[in-house]
C-alpha positions as CSV (number, residue, x, y, z in Angstrom):
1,X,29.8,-21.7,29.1
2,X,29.6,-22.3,25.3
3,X,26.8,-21.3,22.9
4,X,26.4,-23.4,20.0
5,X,24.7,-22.2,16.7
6,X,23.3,-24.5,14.2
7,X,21.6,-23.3,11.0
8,X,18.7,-25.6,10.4
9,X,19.0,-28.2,7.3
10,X,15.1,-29.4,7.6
11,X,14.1,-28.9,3.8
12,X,10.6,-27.3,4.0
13,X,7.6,-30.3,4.0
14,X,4.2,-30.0,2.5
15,X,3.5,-32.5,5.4
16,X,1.8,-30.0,7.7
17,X,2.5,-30.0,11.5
18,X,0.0,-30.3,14.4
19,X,-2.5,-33.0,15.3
20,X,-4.3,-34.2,12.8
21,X,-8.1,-34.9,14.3
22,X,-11.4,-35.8,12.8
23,X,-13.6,-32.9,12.0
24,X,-16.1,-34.5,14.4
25,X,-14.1,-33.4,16.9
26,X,-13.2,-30.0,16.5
27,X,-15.5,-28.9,19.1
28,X,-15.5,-25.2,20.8
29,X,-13.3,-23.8,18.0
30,X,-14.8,-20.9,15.4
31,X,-14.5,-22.1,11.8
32,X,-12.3,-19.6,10.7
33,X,-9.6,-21.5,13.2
34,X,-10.6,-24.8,11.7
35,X,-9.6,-23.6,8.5
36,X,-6.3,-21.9,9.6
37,X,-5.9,-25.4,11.9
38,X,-6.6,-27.7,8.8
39,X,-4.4,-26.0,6.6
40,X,-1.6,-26.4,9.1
41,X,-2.1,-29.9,9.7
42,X,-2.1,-30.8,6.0
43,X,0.7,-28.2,5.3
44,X,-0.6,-28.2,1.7
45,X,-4.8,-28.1,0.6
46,X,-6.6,-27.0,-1.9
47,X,-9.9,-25.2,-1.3
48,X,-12.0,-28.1,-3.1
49,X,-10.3,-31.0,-0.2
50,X,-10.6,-28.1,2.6
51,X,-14.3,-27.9,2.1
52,X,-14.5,-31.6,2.0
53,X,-12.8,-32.3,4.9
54,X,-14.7,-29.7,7.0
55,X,-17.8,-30.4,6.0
56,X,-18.8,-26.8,4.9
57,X,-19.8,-25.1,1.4
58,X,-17.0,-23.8,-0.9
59,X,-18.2,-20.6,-0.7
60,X,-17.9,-20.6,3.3
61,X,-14.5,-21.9,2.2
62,X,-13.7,-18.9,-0.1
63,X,-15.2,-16.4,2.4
64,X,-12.8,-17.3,5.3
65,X,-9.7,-18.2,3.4
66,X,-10.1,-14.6,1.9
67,X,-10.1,-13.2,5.2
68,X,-7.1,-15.5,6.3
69,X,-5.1,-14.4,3.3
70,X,-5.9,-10.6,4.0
71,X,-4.7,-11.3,7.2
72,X,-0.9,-12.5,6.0
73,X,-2.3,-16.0,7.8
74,X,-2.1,-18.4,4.7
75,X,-0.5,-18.2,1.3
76,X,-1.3,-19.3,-1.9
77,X,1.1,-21.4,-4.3
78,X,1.3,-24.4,-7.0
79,X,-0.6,-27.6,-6.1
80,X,2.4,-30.1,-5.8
81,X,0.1,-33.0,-4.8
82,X,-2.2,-32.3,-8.3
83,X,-1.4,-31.8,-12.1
84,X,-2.9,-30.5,-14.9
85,X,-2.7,-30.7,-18.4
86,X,-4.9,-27.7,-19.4
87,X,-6.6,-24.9,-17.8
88,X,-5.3,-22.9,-14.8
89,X,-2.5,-24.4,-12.3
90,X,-4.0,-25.9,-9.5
91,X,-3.8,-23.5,-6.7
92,X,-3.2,-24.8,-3.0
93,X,-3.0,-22.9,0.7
94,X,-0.2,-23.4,3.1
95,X,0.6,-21.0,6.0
96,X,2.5,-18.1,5.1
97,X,5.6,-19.3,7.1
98,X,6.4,-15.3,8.5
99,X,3.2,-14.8,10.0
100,X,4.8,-15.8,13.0
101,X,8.3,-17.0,14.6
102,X,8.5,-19.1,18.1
103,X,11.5,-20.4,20.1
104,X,11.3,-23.3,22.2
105,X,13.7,-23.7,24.6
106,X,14.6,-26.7,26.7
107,X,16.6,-26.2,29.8
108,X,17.9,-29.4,31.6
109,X,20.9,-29.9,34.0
110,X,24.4,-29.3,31.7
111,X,23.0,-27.8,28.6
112,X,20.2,-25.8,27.6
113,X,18.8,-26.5,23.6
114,X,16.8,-23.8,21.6
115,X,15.0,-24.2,18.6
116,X,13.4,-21.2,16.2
117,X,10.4,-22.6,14.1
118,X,8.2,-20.3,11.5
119,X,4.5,-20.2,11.8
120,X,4.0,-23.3,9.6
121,X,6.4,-25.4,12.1
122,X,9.5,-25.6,9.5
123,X,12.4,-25.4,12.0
124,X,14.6,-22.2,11.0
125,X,17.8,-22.9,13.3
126,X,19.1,-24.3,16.5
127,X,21.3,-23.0,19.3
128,X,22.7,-25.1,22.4
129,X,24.1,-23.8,25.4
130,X,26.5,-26.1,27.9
131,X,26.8,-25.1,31.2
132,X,28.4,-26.3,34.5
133,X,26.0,-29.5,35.7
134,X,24.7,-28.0,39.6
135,X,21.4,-26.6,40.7
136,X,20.8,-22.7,40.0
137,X,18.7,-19.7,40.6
138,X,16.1,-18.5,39.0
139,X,17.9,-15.2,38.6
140,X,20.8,-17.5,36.6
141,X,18.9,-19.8,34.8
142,X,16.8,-17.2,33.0
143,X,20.7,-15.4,32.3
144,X,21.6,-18.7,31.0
145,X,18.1,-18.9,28.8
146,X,18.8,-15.4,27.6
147,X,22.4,-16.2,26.0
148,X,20.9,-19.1,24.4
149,X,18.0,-17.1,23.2
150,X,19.7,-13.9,21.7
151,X,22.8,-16.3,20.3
152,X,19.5,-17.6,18.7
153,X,18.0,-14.8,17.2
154,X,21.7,-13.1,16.2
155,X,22.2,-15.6,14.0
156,X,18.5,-15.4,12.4
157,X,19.2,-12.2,12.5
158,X,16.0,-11.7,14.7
159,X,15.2,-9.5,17.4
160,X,12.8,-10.6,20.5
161,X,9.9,-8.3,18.9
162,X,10.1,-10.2,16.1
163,X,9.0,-13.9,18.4
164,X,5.3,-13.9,19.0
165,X,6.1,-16.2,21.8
166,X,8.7,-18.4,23.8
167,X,7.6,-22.2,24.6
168,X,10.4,-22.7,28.1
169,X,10.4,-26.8,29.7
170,X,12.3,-28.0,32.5
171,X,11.6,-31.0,34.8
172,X,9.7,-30.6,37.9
173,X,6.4,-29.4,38.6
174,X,5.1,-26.7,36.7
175,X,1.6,-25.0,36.3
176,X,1.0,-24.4,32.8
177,X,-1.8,-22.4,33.6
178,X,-0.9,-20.3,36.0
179,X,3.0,-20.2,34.9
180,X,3.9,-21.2,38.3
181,X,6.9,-23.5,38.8
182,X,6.0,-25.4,42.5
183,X,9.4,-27.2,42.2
184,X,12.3,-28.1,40.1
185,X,15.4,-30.5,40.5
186,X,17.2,-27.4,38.4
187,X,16.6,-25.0,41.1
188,X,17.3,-23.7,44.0
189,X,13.9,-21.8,44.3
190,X,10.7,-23.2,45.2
191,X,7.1,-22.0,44.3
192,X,8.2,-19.4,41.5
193,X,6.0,-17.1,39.0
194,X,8.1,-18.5,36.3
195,X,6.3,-17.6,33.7
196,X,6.2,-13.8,34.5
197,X,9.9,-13.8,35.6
198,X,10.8,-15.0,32.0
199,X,8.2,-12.4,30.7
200,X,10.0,-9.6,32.6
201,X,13.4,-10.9,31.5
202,X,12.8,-11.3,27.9
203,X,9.9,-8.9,26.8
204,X,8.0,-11.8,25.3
205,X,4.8,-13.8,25.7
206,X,6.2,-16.9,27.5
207,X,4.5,-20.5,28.0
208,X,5.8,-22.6,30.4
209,X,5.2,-26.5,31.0
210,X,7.3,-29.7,32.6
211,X,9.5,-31.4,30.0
212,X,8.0,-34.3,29.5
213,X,4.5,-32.4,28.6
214,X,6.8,-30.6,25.8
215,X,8.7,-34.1,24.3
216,X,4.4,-35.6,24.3
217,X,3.6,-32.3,22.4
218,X,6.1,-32.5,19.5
219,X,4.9,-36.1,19.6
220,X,1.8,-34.8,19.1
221,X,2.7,-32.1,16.5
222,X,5.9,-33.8,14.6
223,X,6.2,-37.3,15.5
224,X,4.5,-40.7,15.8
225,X,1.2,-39.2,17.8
226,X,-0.3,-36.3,15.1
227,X,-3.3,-38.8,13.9
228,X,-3.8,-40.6,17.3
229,X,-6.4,-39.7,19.4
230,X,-4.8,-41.2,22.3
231,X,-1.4,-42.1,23.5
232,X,1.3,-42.2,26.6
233,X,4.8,-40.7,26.7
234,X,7.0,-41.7,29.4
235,X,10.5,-40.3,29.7
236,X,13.9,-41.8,31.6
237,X,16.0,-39.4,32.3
238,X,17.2,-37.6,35.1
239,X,13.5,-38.3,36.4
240,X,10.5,-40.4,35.0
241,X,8.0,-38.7,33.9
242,X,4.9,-39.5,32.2
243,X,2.8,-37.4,29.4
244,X,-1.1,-38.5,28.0
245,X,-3.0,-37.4,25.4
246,X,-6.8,-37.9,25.2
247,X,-8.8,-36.9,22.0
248,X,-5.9,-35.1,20.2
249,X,-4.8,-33.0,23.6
250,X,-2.4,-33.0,25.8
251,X,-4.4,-33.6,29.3
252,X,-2.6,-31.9,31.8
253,X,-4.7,-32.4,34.8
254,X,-7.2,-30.3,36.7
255,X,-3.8,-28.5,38.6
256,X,-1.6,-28.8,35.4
257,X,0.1,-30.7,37.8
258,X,-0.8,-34.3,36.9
259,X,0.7,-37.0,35.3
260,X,3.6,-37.7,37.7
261,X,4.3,-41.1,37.0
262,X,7.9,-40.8,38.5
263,X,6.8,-39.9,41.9
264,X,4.1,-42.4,42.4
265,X,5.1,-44.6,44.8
266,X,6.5,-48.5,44.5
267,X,8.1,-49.0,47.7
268,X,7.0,-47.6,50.8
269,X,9.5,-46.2,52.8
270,X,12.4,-47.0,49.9
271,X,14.5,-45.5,48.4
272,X,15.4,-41.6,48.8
273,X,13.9,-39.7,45.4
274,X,14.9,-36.1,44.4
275,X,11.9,-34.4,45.4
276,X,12.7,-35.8,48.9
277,X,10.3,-37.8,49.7
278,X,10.9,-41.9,49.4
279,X,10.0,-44.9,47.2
280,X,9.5,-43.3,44.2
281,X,9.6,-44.9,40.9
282,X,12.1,-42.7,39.6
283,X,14.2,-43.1,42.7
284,X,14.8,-47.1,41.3
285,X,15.3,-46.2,37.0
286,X,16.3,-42.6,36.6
287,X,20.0,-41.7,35.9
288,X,21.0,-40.9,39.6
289,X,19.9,-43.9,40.8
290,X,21.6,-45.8,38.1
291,X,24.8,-44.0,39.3
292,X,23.5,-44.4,43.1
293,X,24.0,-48.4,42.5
294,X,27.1,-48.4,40.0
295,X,29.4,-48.4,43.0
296,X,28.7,-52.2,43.4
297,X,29.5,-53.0,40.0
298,X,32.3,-50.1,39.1
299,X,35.9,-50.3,40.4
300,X,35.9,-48.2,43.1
301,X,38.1,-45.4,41.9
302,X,36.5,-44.9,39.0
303,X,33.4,-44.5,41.1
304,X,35.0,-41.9,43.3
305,X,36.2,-39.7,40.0
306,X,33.6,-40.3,37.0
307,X,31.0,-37.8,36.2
308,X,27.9,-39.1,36.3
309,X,27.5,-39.7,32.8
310,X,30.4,-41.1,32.4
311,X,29.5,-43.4,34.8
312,X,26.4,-44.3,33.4
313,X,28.3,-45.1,30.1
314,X,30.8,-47.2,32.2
315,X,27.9,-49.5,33.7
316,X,26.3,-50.3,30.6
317,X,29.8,-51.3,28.6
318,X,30.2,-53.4,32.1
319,X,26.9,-54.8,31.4
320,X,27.4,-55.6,27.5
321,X,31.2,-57.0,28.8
322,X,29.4,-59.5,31.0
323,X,29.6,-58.2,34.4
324,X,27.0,-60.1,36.3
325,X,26.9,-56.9,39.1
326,X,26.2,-54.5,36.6
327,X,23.7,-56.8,34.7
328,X,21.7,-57.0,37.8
329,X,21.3,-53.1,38.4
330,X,19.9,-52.9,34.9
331,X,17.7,-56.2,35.4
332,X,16.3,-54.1,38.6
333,X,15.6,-50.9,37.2
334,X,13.7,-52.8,34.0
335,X,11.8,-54.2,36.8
336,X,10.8,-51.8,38.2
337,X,9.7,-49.9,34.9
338,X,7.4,-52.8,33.8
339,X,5.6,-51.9,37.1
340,X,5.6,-48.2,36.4
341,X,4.1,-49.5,32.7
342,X,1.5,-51.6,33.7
343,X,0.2,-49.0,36.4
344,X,0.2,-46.5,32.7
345,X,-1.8,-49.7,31.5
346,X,-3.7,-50.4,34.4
347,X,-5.0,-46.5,34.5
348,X,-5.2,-45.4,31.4
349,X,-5.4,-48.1,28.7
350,X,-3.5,-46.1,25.8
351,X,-3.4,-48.1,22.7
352,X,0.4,-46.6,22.5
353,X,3.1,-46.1,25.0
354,X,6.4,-44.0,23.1
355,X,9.6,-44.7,25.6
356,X,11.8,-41.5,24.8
357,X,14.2,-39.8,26.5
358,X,18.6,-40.3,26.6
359,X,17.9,-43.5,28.3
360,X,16.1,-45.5,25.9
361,X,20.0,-46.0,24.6
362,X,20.2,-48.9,27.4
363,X,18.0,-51.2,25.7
364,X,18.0,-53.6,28.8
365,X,15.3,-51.3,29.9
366,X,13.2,-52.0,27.2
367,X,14.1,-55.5,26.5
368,X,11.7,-58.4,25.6
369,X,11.7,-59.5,29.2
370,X,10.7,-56.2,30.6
371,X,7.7,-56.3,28.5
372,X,6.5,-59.2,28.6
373,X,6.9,-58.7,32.2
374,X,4.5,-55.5,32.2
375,X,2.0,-57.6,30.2
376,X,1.8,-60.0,33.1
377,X,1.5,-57.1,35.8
378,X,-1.4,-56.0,33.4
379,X,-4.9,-56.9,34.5
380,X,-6.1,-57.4,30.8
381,X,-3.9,-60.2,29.9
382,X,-5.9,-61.6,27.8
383,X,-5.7,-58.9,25.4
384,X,-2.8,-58.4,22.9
385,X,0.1,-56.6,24.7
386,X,0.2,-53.0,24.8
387,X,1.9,-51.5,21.7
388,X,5.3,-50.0,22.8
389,X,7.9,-47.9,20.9
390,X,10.9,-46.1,21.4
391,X,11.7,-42.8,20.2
392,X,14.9,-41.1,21.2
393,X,15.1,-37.7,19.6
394,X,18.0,-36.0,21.3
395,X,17.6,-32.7,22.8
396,X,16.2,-31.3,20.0
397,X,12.9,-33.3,20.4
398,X,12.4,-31.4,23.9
399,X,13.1,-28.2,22.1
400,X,10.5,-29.3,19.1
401,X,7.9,-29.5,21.9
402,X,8.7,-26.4,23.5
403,X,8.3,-24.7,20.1
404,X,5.3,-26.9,19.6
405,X,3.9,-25.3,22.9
406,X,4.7,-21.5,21.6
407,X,2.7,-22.4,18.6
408,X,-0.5,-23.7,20.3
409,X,-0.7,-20.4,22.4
410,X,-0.8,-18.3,19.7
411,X,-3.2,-19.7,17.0
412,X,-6.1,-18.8,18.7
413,X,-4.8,-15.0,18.9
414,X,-3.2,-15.7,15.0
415,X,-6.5,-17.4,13.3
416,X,-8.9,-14.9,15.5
417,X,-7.4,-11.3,15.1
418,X,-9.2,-8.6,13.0
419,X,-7.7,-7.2,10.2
């Protein structure tokens, strides 16, 4: 195994991380949060705008952001976004960026990706493991995590009482709630207390949560979805999964266990899915059926010796080239997506659907065809289509989310504590 380091080269943004909702809606959180919250969001505020956009006196404003800066919580420097010609400098808040750091770390099948992020959600510096591809233990992935983790910290020169908490994704079925992991294509171990194991293992608070939940969250808190109040994420990878926000939040499910769209079922008694059950929508797109039906369209001996990526790399150059075999199997799976999409549409209605994940590189997935065909499979169709992007991150997105998950479990306990 090899652990990579990577120092971070994100210059520091007064753009603020975190969703971005309406005041209105900030329901069944105290106001000293909604200040801390706000501030985050806009990454840079003065007083004067924070008390406009809550909707509260300045002096309420000046009370609480006293106690937030006794507290180490928010920070006080130069305006960038006003000038002045005479008088004092314009003074404006940000989040003192030490008043917390979180790792997020996003464990998947041949490498494991780790992000460190300050309390303000500047990313501080990366570290990737790669690993042997095959299923695991619990007992080895959380080795694994740890070497990512401390290689990490080393080179922050960090130690794990310094983290406040660790945001940990994989696919599968996790309870976010409860920290339990029901199942994982990772693992050899079923129904797990994931979330304490890593606890006990690493001497930190730990979150837990399915990957696709972590790539909708830094969606949510760094990408395309911070000012939307609604929105879909579904993910091709080695599965299909499927992530919704509603009102600004992540929606989860009354289980923490909803939001499978790779395991809903398309084909009864088809095709064998990972989970092991059959006719699953993933069983038809993800990359192990991909490589289940290159074998028709791949010389033979290639098929018997190529890694699966490799593969998968193999049958889209075939595609590209013109072979008619391997054209098909991409045809098939975009197919079988548009039907996945227009159930999404069908359900939910989501103004915006962000395609992400290492697959979105096969743009026959996504093509105009496939679309159009998901607009036809759409009961609404007389409305406009359904607005669809594509957003392929790279690892580092998962890990963003997983960080993004650390920092929304503690800024209740942050904005709340008692000097």
């Amino acid at each position: 195994m090899n652990v990579e380091i990577t120092q971070s080269q994100v210059a520091e943004s007064p753009d603020g991380c975190g969703p971005i909702r309406p005041e209105s809606e900030a329901t069944g959180t105290s106001l000293r949060y909604r200040v801390f919250e706000c501030v985050r969001s806009a990454g840079q505020i003065s007083r004067i705008d924070l008390a406009k956009k809550l909707r509260v006196s300045p002096a309420s404003i000046t009370a609480l952001v006293g106690e937030l800066l006794d507290l180490g919580l928010l920070q006080e420097s130069s305006d960038t976004t006003r000038s002045s010609t005479r008088g004092r400098p314009p003074v404006a808040l940000s989040v003192q960026p030490d008043a917390g750091y979180v790792v997020g770390i996003k464990l998947s099948r041949a490498h494991h990706t780790a992000l460190l992020v300050d309390a303000a959600g500047q990313p501080l510096a990366q570290a990737s493991l790669a690993c042997t591809p095959r299923k695991r233990t619990a007992a080895q992935m959380l080795q694994e995590t740890g070497q990512v983790l401390d290689a990490l910290l080393d080179d922050a020169n960090l130690a794990r009482t310094d983290i406040a908490c660790i945001g940990l994704g994989m696919p599968g079925m996790i309870d976010h709630a409860t920290g339990q992991m029901v199942w994982s294509p990772l693992l050899t171990d079923v129904d797990l207390p994931l979330r304490r194991l890593a606890e006990d293992a690493f001497g930190v608070p730990v979150a837990v949560d399915n990957d696709t939940n972590l790539v909708t969250l830094a969606e949510l808190w760094f990408g395309k979805g911070r000012a939307m109040a609604d929105f879909a994420v579904v993910t091709i990878e080695q599965g299909v999964g499927m992530g919704l926000v509603i009102n600004h939040r992540l929606y989860r499910g009354a289980g923490s266990l909803g939001m499978e769209l790779g395991h809903t079922k398309v084909q009864m008694d088809g095709a064998l899915c990972q989970c092991g059950q059959r006719g699953c929508l993933e069983a038809y797109i993800a990359d192990y059926a991909l490589v289940r039906e290159a074998s028709t369209a791949l010389d033979s001996t290639n098929y018997d010796t190529a890694a699966p990526d490799v593969m998968l790399q193999q049958l889209y150059e075939q595609a590209k080239a013109g072979n008619e075999a391997a054209r098909v199997i991409f045809r098939r799976a975009g197919r079988f997506l548009a039907l996945g999409l227009a159930n999404v549409v069908n359900l939910f209605d989501p103004p915006l659907i962000i395609l992400s994940g290492e697959r979105m590189q096969y743009d026959y997935l996504y093509a105009d065809d496939v679309l159009r065909e998901m607009h036809a499979l759409a009961l609404n169709r007389d409305a406009a289509p359904q607005k669809i992007e594509t957003h392929a991150w790279g690892d580092l997105m998962w890990a963003h989310g997983a960080a993004a998950l650390a920092l929304s479990e503690i800024a209740d306990a942050m904005a709340e504590r008692r000097s």
